[in-house]
N, C-alpha and C positions, 0 to 999 in steps of 0.2 A: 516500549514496543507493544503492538498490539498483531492481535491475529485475525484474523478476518477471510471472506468466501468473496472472491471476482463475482460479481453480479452484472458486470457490463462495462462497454466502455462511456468514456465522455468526449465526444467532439466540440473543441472550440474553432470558431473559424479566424478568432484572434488572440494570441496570447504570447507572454514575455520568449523571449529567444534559448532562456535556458528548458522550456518544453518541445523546442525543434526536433524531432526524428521519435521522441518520448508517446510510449500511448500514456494516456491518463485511465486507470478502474477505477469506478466506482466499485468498492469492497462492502459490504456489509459485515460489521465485528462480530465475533462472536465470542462465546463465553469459555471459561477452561475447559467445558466439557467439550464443545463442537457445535453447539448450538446457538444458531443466528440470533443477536441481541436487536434487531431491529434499529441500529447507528449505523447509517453509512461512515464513511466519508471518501475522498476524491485522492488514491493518491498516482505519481508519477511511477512508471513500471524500468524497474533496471534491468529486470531477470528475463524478461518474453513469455510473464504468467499470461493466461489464459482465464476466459469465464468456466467458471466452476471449480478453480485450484483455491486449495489454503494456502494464503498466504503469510507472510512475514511483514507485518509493515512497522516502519520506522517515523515515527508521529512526532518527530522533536527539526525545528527547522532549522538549530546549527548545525543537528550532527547532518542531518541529508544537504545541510549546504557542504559540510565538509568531505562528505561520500562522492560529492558532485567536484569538486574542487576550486569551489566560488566562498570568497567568503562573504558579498552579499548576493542575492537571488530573493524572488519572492516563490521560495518553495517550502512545504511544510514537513510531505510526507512520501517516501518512498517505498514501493515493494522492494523490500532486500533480500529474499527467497521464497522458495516455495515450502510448505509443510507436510511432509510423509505421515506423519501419526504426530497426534497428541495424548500422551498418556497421562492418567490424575490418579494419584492416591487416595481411596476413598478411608476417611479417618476411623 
């Protein structure tokens, strides 16, 4: 799992049947502190995040195919919440 900031969405005007009703973010990751690492990537939204939420994203494509309840799909990554606070132990 990675964490990441909504930076926008992505419109396709064609694309497989399991992103039907799905928005797609673009997330930028960011690092344990909170801080934008400059890596987007594309994922599928479960939750109704918004641009500017931290999210929760799920980067592994069996387990969001199995979240999704397909076992094949060409999906990778899903928002599976949103994130309140990140806290770090500084050593």
């Amino acid at each position: 799992m990675k964490i990441g900031r909504v930076a926008g969405t992505v419109v396709s005007t064609i694309s497989a049947s399991i992103f039907d009703g799905r928005k797609l973010l673009l997330c930028d990751i960011v690092s344990p502190g909170g801080e934008p690492t400059g890596d987007y990537t594309i994922a599928a939204d479960t939750i109704d995040a918004g641009v500017g939420d931290t999210v929760l994203i799920l980067d592994e494509g069996s387990s969001a195919r199995h979240i999704l309840g397909k076992t094949v799909a060409p999906i990778r990554a899903l928002v599976v919440g949103i994130v309140d606070e990140i806290d770090v132990e500084q050593p």
